[in-house]
C-alpha positions in Angstrom: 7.9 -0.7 37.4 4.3 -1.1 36.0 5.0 2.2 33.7 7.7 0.3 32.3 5.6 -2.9 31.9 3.4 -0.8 30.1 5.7 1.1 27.9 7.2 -2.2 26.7 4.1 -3.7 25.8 3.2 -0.7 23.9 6.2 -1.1 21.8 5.9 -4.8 21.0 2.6 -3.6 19.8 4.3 -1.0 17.3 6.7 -4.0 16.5 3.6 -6.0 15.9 2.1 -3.1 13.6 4.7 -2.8 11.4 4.2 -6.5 10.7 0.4 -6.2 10.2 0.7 -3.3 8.0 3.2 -5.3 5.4 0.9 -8.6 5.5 -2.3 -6.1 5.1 -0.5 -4.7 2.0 0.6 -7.5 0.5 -2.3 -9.6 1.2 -4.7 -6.5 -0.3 -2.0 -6.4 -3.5 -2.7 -10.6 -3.9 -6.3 -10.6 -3.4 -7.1 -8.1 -5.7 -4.3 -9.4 -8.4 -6.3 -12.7 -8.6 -9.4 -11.0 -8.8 -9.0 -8.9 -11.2 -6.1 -10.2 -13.5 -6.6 -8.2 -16.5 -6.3 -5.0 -14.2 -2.7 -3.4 -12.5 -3.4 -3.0 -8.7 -1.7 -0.1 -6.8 -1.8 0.3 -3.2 0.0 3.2 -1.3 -0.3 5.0 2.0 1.6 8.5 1.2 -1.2 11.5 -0.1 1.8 13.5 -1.5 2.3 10.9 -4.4 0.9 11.3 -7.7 -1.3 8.5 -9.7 -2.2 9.3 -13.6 -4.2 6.4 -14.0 -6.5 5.2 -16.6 -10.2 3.2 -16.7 -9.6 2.9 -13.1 -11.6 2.1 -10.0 -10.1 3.7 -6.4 -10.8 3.7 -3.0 -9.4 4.3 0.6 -8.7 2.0 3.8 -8.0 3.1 7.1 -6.0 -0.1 8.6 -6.3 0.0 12.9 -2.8 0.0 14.0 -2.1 0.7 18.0 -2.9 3.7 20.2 -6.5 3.5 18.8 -5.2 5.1 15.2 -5.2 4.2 11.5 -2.9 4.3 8.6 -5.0 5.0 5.1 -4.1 3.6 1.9 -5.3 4.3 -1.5 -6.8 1.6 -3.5 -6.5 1.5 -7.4 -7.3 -1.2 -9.8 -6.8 0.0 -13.2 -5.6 -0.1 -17.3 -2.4 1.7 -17.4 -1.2 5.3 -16.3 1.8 6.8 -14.0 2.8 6.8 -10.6 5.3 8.8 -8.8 5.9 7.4 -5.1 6.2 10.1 -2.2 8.1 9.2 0.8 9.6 5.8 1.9 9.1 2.8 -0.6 9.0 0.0 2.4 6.4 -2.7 1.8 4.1 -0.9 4.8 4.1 1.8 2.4 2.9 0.3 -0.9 2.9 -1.9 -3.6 2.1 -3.1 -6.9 1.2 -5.9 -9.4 0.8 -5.7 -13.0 1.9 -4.5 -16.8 5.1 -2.5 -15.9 6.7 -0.9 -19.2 9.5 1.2 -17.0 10.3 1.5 -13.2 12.8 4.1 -12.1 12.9 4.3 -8.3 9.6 5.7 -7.3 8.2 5.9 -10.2 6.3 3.7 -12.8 4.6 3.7 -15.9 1.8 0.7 -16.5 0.9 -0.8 -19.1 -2.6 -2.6 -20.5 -2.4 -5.8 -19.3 -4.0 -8.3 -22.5 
């Protein structure tokens, strides 16, 4: 009975990542919006995508989630450029804020925010 205990509290945990990863993404996407509101913001966790992106600043994030693991994300703030989205688009996944001249599933071309 305790392996069971154990097993279910694990997966309320995973149930409790999935949240954490959407706030952390959204929350990351706001933040950096109002901080820097002449800038797009980008924020995805797949490597296999593809940025082009222009006068840009990046960086990476490893968020804890459970079993003593992290999920990475790439961090962009940035003028304008492409982006072509590997893998599922769920809100753990990624997001955006910004100049937007055309969105076609995954992918999306910014513009220069004035």
């Amino acid at each position: 009975m305790q392996i069971v205990t154990g097993i279910i509290g694990e997966l309320k945990k995973l149930s409790k990542d999935k949240q954490n990863e959407a706030d952390y993404v959204k929350s990351t996407r706001d933040q950096l919006a109002a901080k820097y509101p002449k800038k797009n913001i980008l924020l995805f966790h797949n490597q296999k995508s593809v940025a082009k992106l222009n006068g840009g600043t990046h960086t990476h994030s490893e968020l804890p989630i459970s079993f003593d693991r992290t999920k990475g994300y790439e961090i962009w703030v940035f003028d304008t450029g492409s982006f072509d989205l590997a893998g599922d688009g769920g809100e753990l996944n990624w997001a955006f804020a910004g100049c937007v001249t055309n969105r076609n599933g995954g992918h999306i071309d910014f513009c220069q925010k004035s």
